[in-house]
Backbone as a chain_set.jsonl record, in Angstrom:
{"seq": "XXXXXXXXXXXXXXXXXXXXXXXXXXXXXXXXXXXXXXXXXXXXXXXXXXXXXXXXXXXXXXXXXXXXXXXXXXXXXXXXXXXXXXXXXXXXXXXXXXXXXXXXXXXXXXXXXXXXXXXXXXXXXXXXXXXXXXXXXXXXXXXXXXXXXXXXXXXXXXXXXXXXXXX", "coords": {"N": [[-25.585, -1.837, -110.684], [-23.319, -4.143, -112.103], [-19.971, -1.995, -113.51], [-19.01, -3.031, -115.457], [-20.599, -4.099, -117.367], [-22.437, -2.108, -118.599], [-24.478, 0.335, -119.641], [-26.292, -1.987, -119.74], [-28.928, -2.568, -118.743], [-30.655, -0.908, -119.33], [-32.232, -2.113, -121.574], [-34.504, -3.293, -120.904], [-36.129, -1.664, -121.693], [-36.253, -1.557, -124.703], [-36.776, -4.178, -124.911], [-39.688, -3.387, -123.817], [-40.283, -1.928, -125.675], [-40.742, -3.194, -128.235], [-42.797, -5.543, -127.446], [-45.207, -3.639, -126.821], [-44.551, -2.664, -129.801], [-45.418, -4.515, -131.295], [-47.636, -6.143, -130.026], [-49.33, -3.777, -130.511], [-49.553, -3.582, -133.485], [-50.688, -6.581, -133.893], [-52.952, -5.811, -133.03], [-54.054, -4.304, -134.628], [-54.105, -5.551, -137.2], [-55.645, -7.93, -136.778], [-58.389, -6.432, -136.501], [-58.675, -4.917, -138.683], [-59.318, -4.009, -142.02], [-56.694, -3.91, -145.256], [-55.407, -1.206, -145.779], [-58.291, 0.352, -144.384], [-59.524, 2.791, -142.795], [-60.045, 4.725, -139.696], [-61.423, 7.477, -138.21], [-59.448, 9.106, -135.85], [-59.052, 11.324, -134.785], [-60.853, 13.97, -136.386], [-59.649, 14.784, -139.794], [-57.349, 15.003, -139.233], [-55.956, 12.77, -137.441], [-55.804, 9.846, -137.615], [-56.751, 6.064, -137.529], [-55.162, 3.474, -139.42], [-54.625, 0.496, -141.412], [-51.649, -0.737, -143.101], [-49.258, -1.895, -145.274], [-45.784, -1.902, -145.345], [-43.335, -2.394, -147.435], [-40.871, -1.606, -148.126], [-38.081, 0.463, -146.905], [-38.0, 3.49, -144.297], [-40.573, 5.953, -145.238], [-41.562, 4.527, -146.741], [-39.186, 3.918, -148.918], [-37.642, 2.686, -151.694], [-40.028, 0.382, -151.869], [-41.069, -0.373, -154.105], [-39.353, -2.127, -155.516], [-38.064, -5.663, -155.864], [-37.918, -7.07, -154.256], [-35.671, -8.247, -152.827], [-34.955, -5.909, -151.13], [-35.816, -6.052, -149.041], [-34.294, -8.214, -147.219], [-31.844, -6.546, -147.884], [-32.292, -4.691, -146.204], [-33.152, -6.042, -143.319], [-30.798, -6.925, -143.061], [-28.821, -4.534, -142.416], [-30.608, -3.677, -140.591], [-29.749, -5.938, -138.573], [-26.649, -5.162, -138.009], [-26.962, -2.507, -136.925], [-27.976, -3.363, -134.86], [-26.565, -4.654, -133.198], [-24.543, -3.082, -133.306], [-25.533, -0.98, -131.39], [-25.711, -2.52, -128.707], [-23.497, -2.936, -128.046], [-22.394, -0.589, -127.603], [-24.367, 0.364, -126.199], [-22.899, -1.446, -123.657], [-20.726, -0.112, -123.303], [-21.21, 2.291, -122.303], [-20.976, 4.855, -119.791], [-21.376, 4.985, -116.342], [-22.946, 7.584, -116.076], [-24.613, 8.227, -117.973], [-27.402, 8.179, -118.735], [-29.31, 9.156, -119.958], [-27.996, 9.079, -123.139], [-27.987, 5.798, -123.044], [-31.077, 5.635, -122.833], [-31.849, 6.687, -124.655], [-30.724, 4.921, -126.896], [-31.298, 2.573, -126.393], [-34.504, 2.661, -127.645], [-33.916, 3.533, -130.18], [-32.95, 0.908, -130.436], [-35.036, -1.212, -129.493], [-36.996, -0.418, -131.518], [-36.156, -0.844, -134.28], [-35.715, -3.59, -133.826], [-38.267, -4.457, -133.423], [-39.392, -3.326, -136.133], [-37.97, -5.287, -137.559], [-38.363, -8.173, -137.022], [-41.226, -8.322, -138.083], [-40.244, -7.645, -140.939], [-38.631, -9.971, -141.082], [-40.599, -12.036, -140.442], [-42.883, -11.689, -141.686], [-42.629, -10.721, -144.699], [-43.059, -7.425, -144.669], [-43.463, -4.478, -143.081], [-45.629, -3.99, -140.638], [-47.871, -0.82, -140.486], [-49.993, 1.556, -138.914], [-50.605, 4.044, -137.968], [-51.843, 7.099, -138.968], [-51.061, 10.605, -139.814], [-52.721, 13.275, -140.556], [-53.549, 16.176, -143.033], [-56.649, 16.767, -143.755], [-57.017, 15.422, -145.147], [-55.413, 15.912, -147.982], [-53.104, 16.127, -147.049], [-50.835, 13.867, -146.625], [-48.659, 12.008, -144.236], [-46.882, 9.471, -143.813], [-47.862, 6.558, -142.958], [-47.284, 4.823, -139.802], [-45.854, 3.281, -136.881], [-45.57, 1.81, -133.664], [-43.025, 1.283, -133.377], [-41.543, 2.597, -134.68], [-42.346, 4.922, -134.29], [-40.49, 4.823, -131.518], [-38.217, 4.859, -132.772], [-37.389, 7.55, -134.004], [-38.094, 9.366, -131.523], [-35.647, 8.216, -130.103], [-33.873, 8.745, -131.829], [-33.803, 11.436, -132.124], [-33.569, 11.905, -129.608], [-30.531, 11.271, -129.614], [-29.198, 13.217, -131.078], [-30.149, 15.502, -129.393], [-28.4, 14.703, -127.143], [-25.686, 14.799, -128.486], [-25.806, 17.651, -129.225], [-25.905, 18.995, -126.837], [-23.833, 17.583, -125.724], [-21.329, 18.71, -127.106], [-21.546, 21.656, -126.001], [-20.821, 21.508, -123.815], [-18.645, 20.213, -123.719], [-15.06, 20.877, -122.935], [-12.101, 22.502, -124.502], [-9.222, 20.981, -124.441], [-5.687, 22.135, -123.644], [-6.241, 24.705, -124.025]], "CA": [[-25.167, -2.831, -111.661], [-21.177, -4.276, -112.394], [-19.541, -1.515, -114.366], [-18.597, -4.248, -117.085], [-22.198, -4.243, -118.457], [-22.387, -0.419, -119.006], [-26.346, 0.818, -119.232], [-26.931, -2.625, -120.61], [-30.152, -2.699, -118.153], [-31.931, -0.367, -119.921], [-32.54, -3.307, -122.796], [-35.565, -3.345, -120.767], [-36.77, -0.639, -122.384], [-36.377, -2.25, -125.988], [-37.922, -5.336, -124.977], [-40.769, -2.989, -123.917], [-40.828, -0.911, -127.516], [-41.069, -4.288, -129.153], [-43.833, -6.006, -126.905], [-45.877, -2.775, -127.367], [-45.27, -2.602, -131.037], [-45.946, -6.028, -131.641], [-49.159, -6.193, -129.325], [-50.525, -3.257, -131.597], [-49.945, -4.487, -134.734], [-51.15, -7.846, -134.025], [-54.224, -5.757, -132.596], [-54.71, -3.577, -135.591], [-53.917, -6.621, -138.105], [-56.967, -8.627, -136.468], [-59.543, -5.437, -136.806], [-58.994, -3.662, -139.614], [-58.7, -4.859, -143.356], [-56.109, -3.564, -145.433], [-55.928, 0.485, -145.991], [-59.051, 0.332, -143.847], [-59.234, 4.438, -142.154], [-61.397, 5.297, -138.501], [-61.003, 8.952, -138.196], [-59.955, 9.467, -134.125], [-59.242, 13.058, -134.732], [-61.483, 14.169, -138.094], [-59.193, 15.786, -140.428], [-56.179, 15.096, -138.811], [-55.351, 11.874, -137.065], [-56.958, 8.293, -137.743], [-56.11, 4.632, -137.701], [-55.52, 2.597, -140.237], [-53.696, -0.504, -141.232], [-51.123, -0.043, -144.501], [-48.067, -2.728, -145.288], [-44.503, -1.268, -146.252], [-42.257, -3.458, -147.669], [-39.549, -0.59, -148.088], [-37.452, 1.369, -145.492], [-38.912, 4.743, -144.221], [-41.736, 6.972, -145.996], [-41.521, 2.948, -147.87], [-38.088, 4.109, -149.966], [-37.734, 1.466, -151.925], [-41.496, -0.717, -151.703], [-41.701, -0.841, -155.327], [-38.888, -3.305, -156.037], [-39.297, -7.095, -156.198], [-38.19, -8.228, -152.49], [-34.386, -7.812, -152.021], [-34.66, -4.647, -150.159], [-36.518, -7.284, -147.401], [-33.218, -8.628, -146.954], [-31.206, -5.286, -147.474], [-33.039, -3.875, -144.572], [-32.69, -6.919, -142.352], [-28.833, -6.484, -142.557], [-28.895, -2.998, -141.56], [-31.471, -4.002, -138.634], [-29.11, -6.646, -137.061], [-25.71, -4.566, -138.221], [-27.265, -1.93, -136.32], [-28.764, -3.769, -133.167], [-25.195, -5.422, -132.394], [-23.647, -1.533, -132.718], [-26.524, -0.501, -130.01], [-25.685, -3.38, -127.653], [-22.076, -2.955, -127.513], [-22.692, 0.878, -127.25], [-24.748, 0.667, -124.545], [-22.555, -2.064, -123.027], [-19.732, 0.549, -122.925], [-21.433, 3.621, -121.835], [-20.581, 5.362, -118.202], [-22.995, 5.113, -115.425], [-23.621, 9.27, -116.175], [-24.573, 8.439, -119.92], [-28.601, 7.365, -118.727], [-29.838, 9.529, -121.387], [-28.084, 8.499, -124.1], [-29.207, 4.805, -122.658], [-32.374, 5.44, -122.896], [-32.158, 6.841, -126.84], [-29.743, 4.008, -127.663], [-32.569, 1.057, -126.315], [-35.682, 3.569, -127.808], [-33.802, 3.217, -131.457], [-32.736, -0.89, -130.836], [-36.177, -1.498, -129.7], [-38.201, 0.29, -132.924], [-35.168, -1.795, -135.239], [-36.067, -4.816, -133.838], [-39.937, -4.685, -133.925], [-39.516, -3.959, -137.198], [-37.204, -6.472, -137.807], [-39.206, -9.128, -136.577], [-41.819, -8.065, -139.577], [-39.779, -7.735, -141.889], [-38.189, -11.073, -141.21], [-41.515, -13.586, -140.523], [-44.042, -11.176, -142.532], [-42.464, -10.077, -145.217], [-43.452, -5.875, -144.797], [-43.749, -3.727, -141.683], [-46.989, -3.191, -139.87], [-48.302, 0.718, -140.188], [-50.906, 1.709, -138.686], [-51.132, 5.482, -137.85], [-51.798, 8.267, -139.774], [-51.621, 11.698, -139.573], [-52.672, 13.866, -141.999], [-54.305, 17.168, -142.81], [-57.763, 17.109, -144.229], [-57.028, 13.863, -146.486], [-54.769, 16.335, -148.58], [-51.938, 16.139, -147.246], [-50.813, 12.618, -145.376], [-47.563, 11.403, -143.411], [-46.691, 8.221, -144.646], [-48.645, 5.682, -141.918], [-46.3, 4.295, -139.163], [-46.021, 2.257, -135.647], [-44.884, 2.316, -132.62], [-41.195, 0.9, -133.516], [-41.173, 4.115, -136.03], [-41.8, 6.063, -133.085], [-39.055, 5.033, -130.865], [-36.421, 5.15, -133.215], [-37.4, 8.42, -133.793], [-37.884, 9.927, -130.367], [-34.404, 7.71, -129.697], [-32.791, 9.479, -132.709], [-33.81, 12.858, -131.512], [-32.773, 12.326, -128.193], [-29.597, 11.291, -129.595], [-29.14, 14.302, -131.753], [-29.89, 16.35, -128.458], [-27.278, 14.809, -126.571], [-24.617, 15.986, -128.84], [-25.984, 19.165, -129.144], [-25.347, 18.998, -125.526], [-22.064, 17.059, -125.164], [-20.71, 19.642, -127.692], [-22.073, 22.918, -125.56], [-20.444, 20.914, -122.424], [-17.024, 19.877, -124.316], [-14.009, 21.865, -123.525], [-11.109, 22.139, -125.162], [-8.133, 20.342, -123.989], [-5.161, 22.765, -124.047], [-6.318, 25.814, -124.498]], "C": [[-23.673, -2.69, -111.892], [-21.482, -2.842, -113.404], [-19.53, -2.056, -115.811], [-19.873, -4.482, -118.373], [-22.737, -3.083, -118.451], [-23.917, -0.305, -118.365], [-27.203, -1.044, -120.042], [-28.433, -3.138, -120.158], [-31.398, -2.606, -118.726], [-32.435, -1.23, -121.367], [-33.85, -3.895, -122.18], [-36.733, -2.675, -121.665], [-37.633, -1.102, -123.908], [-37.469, -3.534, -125.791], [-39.421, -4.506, -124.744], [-41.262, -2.62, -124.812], [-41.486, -2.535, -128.013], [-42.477, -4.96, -128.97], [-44.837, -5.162, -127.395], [-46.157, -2.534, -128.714], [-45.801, -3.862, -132.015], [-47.416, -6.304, -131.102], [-49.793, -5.242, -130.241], [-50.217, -3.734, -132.908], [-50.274, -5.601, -135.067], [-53.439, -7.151, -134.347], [-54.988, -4.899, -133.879], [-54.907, -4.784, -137.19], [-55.558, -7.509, -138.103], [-58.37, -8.278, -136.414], [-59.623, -4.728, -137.981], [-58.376, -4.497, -140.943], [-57.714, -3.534, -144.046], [-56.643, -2.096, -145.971], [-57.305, 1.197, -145.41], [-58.406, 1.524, -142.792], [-60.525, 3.974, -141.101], [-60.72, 6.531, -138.337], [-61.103, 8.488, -136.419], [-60.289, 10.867, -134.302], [-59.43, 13.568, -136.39], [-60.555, 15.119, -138.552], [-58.009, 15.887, -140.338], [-55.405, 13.394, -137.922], [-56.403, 10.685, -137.098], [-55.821, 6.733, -137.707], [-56.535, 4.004, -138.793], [-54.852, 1.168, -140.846], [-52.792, -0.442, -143.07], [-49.678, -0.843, -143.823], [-46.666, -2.059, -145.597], [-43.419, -2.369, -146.152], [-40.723, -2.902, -148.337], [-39.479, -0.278, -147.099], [-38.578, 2.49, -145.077], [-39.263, 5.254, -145.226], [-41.337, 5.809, -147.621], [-40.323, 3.205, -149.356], [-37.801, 2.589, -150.167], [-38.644, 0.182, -151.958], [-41.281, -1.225, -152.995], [-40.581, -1.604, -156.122], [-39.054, -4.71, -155.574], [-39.03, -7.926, -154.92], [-36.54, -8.238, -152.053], [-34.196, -6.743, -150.977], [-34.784, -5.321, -148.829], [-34.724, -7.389, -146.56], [-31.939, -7.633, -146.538], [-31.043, -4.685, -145.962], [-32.771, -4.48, -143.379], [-31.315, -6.958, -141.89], [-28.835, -6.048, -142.207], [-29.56, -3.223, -140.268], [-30.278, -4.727, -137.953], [-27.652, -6.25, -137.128], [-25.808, -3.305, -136.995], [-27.468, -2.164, -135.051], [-27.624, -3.961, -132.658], [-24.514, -3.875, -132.346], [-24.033, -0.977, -131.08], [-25.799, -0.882, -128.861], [-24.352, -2.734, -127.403], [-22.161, -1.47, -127.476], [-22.948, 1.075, -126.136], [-23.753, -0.343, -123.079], [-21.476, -0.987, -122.468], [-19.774, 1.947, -122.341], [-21.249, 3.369, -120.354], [-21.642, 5.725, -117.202], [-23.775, 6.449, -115.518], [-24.272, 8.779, -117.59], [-25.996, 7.831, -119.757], [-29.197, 7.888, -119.962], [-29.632, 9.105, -122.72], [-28.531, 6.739, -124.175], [-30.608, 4.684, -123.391], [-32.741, 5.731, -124.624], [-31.336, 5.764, -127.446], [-30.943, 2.661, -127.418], [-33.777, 1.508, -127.242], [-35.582, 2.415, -129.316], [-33.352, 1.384, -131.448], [-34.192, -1.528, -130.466], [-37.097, -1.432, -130.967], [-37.099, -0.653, -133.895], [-35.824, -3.083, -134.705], [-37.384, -5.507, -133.854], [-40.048, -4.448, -135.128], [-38.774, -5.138, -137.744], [-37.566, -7.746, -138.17], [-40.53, -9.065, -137.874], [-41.511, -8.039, -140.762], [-39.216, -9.064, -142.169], [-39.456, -11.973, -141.362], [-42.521, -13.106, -141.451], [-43.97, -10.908, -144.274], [-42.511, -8.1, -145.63], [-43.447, -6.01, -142.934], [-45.361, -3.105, -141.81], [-47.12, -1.555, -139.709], [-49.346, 0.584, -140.149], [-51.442, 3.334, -138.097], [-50.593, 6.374, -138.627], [-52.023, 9.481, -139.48], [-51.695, 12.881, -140.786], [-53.345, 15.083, -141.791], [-55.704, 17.427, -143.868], [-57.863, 15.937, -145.247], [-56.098, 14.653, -147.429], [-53.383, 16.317, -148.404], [-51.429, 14.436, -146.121], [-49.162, 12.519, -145.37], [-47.492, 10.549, -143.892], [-47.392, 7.783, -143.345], [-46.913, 5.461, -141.337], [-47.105, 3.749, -137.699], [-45.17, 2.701, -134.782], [-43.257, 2.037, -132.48], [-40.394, 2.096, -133.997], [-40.95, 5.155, -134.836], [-40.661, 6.103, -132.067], [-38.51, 5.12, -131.639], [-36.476, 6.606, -133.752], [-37.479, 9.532, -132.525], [-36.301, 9.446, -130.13], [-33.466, 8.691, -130.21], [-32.634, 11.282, -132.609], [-33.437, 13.082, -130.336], [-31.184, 11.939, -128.689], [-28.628, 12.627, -130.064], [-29.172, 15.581, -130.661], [-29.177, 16.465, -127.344], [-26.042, 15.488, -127.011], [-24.729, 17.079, -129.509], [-25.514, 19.653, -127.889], [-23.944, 18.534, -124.777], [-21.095, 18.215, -125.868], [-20.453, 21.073, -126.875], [-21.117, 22.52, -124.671], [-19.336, 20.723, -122.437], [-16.07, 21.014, -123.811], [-12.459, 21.69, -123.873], [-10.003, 21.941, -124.529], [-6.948, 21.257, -124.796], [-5.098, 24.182, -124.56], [-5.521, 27.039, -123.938]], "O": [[-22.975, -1.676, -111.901], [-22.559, -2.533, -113.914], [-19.922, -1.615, -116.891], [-19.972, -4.821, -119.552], [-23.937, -3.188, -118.2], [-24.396, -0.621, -117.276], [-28.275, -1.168, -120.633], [-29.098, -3.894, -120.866], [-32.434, -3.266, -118.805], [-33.118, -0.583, -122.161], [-34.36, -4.865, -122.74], [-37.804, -3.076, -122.12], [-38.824, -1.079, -124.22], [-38.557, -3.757, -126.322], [-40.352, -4.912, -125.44], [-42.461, -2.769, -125.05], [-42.691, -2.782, -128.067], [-43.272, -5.038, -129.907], [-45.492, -5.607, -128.337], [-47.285, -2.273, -129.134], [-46.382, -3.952, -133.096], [-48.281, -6.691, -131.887], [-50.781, -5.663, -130.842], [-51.071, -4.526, -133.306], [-50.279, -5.93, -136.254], [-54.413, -7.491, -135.018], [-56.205, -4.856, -134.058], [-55.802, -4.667, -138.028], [-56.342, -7.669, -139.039], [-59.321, -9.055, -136.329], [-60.571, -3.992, -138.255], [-57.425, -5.277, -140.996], [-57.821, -2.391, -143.604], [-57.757, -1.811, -146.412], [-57.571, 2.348, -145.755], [-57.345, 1.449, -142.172], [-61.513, 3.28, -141.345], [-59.49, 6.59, -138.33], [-62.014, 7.931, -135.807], [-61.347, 11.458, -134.087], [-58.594, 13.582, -137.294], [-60.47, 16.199, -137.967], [-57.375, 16.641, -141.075], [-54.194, 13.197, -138.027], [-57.559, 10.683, -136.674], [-54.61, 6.548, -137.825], [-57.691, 3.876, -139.196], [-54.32, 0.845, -139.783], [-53.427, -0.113, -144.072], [-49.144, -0.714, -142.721], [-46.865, -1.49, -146.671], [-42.876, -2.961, -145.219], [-39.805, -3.546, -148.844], [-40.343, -0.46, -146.241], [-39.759, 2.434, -145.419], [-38.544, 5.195, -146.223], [-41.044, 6.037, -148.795], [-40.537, 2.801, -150.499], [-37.731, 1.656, -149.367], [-38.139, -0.936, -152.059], [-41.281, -2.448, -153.138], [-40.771, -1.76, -157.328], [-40.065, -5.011, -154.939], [-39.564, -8.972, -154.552], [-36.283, -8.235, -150.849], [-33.337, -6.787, -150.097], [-34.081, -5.195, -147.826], [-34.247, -6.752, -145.621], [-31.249, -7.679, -145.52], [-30.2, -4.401, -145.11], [-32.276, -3.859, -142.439], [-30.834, -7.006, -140.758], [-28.857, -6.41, -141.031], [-29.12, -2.989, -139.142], [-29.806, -4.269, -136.912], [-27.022, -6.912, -136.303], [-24.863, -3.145, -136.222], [-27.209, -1.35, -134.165], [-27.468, -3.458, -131.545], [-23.968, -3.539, -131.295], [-23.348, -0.702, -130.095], [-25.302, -0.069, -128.082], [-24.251, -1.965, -126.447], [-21.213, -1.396, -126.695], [-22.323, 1.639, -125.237], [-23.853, -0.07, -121.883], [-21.316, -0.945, -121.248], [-18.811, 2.627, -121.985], [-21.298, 2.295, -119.754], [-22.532, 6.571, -117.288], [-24.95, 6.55, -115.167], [-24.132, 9.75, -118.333], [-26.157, 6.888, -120.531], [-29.544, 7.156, -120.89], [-30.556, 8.796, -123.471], [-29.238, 6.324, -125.093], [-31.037, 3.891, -124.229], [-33.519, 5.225, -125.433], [-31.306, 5.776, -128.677], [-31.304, 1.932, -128.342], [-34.214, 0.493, -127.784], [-36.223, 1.421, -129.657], [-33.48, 0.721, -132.477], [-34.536, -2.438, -131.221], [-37.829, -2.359, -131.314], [-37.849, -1.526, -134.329], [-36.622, -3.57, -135.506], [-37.63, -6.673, -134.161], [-40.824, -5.235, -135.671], [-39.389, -5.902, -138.488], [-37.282, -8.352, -139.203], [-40.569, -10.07, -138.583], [-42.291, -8.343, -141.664], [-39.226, -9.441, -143.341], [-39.474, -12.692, -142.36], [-43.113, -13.976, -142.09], [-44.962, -10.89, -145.002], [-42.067, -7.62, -146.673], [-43.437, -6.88, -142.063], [-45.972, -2.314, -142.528], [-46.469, -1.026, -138.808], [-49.977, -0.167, -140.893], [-52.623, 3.597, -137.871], [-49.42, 6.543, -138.959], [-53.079, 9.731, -138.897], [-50.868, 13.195, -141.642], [-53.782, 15.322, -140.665], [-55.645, 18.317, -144.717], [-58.804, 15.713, -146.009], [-55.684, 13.72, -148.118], [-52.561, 16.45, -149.311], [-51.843, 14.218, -144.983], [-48.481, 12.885, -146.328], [-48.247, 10.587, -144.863], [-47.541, 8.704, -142.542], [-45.843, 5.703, -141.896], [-48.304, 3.745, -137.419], [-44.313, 3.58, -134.876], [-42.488, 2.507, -131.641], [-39.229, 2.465, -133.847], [-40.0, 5.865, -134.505], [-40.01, 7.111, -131.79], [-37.678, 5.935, -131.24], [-35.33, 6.973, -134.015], [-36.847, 10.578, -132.674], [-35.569, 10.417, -129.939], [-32.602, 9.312, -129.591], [-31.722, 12.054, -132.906], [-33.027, 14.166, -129.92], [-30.412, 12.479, -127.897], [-27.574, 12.954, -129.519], [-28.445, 16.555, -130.856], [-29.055, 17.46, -126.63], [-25.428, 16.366, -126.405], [-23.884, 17.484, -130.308], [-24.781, 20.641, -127.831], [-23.306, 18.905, -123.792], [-20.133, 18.62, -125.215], [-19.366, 21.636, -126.998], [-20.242, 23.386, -124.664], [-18.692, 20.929, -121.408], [-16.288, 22.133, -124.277], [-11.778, 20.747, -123.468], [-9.675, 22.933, -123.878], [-6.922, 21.335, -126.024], [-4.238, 24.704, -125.27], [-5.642, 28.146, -124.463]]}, "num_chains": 1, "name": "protein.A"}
């Protein structure tokens, strides 16, 4: 691929997060009524379906609907950083690529909920014995977390790799 369009390929990727987290939350939306639990793994991991109309672990749910909007900024403030990020990265830079589409994919599936639904689709839980629970989440939640940890372990790594000019 031209130079001029950096890793902007991997925007495959994203379109895949999105498809995926959109296909399950359509699929959990159409089976399961609201806060509706199936234990997969008893005691510890189940499905269930649960709205958040706040940011993560739903900061912010319990005011009256601006946050909607809040959030939506930040999503497409954010997505346009991504793009032109990845547009400018160096054909060596696949890794961070791949965590820079992970986290614009999981932003824009929620996005997309937050914009036509009002709330974000959650649907997995993990918890320990019913005593202690995770907040529910989706598969958008999960890339931008795997993304944000692989980003976090690049410059742990670009740092280790850095050397100092002038020494």
């Amino acid at each position: 691929m031209n130079a001029r369009f950096g890793k902007l390929t991997w925007l495959w990727l994203s379109i895949l997060v999105i498809a995926l987290d959109q296909a399950t939350k359509h699929y959990f939306e159409a089976r399961f009524s609201l806060y509706q639990t199936v234990d997969v793994i008893p005691g510890y991991f189940a499905w269930t379906l649960a709205y958040n109309t706040g940011a993560a672990f739903s900061f912010l749910a319990d005011h009256s609907g601006w946050q909607r909007w809040l959030f939506a900024l930040i999503a497409i403030g954010v997505s346009v950083v991504l793009v032109v990020w990845m547009k400018r990265l160096k054909p060596s830079e696949t890794w961070l690529a791949i965590a820079l589409a992970l986290v614009l994919g999981g932003a824009l599936g929620n996005l997309y909920d937050r914009m036509v639904l009002g709330h974000v689709v959650d649907f997995i839980l993990v918890h320990w014995q019913y005593q202690w629970r995770f907040p529910a989440f989706n598969i958008a939640d999960s890339a931008i977390t795997v993304g944000a940890v692989m980003l976090a372990l690049d410059m742990f790594r670009s740092s280790k790799t850095r050397e100092t000019v002038n020494e």
